[in-house]
C-alpha positions as CSV (number, residue, x, y, z in Angstrom):
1,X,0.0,0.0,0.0
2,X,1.5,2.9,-1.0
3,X,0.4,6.5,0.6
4,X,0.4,10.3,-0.2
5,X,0.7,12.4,2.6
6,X,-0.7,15.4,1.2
7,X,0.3,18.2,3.5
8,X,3.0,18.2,6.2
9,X,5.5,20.5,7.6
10,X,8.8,20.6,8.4
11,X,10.6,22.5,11.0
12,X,13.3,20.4,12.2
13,X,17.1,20.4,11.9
14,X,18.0,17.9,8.5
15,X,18.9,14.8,10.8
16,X,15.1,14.9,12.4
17,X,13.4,15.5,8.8
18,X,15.1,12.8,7.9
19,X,14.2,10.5,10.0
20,X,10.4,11.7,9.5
21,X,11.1,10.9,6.1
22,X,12.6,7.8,6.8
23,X,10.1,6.4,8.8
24,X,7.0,7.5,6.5
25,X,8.9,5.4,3.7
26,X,8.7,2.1,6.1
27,X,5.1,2.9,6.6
28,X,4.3,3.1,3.0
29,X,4.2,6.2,2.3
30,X,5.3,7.0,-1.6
31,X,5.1,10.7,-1.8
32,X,4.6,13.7,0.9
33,X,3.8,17.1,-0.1
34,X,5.9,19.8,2.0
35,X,4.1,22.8,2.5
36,X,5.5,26.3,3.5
37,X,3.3,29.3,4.5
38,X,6.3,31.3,6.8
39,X,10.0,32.0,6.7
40,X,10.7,28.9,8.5
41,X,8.3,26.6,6.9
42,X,8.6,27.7,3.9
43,X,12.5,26.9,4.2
44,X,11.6,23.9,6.0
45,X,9.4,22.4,2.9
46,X,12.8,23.3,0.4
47,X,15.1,21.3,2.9
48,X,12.6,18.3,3.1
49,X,12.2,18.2,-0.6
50,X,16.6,18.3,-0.8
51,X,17.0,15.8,1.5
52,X,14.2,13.6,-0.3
53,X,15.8,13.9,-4.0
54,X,19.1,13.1,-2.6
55,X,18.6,9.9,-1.6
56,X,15.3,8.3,-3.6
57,X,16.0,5.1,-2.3
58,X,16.0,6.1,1.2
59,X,13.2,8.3,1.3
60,X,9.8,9.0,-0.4
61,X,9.5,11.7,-2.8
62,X,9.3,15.3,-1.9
63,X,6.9,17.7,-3.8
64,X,7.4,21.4,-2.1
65,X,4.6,23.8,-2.1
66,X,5.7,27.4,-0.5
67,X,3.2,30.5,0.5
68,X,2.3,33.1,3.3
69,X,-0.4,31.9,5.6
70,X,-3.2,33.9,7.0
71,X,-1.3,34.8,10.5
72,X,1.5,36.3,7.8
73,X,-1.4,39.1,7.1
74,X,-0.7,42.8,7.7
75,X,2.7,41.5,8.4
76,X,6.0,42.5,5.8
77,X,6.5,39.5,3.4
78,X,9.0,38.9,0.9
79,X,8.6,37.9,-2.6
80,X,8.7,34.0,-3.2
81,X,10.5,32.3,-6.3
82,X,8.5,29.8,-7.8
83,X,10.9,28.1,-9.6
84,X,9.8,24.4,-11.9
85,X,10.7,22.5,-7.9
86,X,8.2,24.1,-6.3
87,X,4.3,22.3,-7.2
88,X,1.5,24.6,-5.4
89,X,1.1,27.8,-3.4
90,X,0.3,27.3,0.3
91,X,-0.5,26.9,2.8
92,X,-2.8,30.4,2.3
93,X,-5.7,31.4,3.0
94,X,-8.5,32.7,5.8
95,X,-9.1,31.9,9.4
96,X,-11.4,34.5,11.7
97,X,-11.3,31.8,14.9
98,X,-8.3,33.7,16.5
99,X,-8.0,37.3,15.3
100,X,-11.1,38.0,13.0
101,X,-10.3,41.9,13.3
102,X,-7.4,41.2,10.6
103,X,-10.1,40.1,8.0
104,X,-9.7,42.6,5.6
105,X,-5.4,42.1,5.8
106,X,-6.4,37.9,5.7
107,X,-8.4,38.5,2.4
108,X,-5.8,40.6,0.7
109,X,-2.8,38.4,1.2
110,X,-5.0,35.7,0.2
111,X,-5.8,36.7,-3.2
112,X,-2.6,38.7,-4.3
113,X,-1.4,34.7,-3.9
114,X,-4.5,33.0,-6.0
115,X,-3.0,35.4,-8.4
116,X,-0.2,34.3,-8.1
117,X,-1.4,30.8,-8.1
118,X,-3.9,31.1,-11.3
119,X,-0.8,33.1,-13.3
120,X,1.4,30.6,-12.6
121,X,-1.2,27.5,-13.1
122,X,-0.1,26.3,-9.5
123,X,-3.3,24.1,-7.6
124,X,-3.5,26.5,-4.1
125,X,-3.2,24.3,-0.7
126,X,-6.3,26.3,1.4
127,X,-6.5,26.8,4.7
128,X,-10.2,28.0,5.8
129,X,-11.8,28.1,8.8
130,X,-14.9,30.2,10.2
131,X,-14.3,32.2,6.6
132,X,-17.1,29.9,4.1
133,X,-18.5,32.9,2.5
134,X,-15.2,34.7,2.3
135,X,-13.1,31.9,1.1
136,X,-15.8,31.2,-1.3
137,X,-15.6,34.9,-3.0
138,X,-12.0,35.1,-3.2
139,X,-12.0,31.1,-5.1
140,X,-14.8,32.6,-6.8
141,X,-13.2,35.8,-7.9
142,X,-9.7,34.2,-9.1
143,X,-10.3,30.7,-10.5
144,X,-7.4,28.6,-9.6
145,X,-6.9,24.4,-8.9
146,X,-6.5,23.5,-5.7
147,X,-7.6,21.7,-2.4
148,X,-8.7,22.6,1.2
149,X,-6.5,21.3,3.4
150,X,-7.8,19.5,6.9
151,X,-11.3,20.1,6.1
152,X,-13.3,20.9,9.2
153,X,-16.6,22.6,7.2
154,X,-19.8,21.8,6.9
155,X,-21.1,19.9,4.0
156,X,-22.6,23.0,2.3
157,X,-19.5,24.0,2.4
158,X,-18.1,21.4,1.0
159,X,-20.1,20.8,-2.1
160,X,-19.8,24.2,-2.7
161,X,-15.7,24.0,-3.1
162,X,-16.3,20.5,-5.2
163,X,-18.4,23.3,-7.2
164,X,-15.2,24.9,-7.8
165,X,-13.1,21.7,-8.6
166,X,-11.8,21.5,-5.5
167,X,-10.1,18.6,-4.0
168,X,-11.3,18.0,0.0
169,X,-8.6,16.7,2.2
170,X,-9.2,14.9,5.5
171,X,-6.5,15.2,8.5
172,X,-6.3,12.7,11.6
173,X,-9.0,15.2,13.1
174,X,-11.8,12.6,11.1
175,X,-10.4,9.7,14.0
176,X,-11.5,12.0,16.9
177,X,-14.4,11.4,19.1
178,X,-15.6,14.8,19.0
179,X,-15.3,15.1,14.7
180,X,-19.0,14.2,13.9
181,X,-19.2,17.0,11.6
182,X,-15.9,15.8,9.9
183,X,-17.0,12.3,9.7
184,X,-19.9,13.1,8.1
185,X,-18.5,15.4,5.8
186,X,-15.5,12.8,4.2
187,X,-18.6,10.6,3.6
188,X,-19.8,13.0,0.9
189,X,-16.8,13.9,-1.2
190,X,-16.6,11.9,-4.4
191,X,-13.7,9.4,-4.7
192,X,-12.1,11.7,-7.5
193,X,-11.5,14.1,-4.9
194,X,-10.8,12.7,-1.7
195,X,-7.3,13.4,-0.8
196,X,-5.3,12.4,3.2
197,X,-2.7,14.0,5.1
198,X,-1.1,14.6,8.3
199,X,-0.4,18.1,8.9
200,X,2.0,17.3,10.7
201,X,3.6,17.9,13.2
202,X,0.2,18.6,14.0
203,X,-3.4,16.7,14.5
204,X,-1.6,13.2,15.0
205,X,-4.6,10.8,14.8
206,X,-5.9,8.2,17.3
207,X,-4.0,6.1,18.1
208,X,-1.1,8.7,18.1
209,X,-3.4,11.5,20.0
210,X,-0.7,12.8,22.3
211,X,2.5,12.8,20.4
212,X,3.6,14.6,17.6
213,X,2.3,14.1,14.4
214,X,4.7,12.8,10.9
215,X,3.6,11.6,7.6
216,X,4.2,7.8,8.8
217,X,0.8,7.9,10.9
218,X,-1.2,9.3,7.7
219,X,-1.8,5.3,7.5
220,X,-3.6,5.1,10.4
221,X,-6.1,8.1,9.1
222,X,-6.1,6.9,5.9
223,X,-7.3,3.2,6.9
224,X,-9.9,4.8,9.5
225,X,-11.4,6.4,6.5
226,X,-11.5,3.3,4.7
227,X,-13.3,1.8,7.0
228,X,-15.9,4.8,7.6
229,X,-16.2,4.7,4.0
230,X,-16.7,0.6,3.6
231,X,-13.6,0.1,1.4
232,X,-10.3,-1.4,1.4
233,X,-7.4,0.5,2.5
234,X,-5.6,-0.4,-0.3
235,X,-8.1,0.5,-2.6
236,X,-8.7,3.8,-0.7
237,X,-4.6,4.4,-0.9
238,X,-4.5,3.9,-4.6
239,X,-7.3,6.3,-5.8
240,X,-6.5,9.0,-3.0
241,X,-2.5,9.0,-4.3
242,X,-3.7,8.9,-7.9
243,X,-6.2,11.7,-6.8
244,X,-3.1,13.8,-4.9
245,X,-0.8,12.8,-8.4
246,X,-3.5,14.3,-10.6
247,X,-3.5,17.7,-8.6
248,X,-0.2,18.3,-7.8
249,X,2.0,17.0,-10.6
250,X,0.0,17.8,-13.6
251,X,2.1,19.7,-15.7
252,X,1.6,23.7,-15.2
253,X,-0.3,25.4,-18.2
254,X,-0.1,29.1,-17.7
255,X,-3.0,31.0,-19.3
256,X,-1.2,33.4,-22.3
């Protein structure tokens, strides 16, 4: 059974990301996509993806995705080089839980990088929470490919981002006894769009609740889905890795 951990970070010196690394290989994990959204995230995903293509045999393969999340708004923020390495823009996006008084700043950083995203034919790694309506316009307003990461909405809200062609990406959150909502959610996205992950290092899934999370455990979320879903893991590995493939290592088409 082979696995794609579709979003995971990486913060560590290059010894502890490789051992991550390491150890999601022996669990089966094929491919892991390393996400950015600050300076040391961002550099974090680059380092994960250079330690990854310098030993293939050692470790899964890499994809980086860089970006400025939403606690980045109001906030200076350099440029970012996009060069052919780098496979999506993220993490970015909206979150009004914590500070909702930094919508408007949240918003704007948000789409000057769908932009950046859509000009650049990049699929958009989202991060939305308590922001539907908001998160909604902006996708609405700059068409772009792309997925929402650890998807804790409803399943209006859902069906509305399948709308858009989004993909819907379910996090260890779905094996918690409190994640109804989340449960009942994964059972409506189609197969075609249904993507896992860790987030790592955080949301570890039962039965790692209490210890930090890596892309080795995105087995244990990925076979409780199967089994909320009444499917084989290995069936469920295939079409979510072929689904993550499709996404995020499709060949960029930037519009003339």
């Amino acid at each position: 059974m082979r696995l794609f951990d579709t979003h995971a970070h990486f913060g560590g010196t290059d010894a502890e990301t490789a051992a991550l690394l390491e150890r999601a290989r022996a669990a089966g994990v094929g491919r892991v996509m390393a996400v950015g959204g600050d300076e040391a995230l961002n550099a974090g995903a680059l380092a994960a993806k250079r330690i990854a293509d310098a030993d293939p045999s050692r470790f899964p393969e890499v994809l980086a995705a860089i970006g400025w999340a939403c606690d980045r708004a109001g906030e200076p923020a350099s440029a970012l080089e996009y060069g052919p390495d780098i496979r999506a823009v993220g993490e970015i996006g909206l979150d009004y839980h914590y500070t909702p008084e930094t919508r408007d700043a949240q918003m704007e950083l948000m789409s000057r990088q769908l932009e950046t995203a859509r000009r650049l034919d990049l699929p958009a790694i989202v991060h939305t929470r308590e922001a539907d309506a908001d998160t909604l316009a902006l996708l609405r307003e700059t068409p772009v490919r792309g997925v929402a990461h650890s998807f804790t909405g409803s399943q209006d809200f859902c069906r509305a981002l399948l709308d858009l062609g989004f993909y819907i990406s379910i996090s260890g959150i779905v094996t918690f006894k409190a994640a109804d909502n989340v449960r009942e959610t994964a059972l409506v996205v189609p197969e075609d769009r249904l993507l896992v992950e860790t987030d790592t290092p955080y949301l570890a899934p039962v039965p790692k609740r209490g210890h930090p999370n890596e892309p080795a455990f995105v087995a244990h979320t990925l076979e409780f889905l199967a089994k909320l879903r009444g499917v084989a893991p290995e069936d469920l590995a295939e079409r979510t890795s072929a689904n993550a493939a499709a996404l995020f290592l499709a060949p960029p088409n930037p519009p003339a």
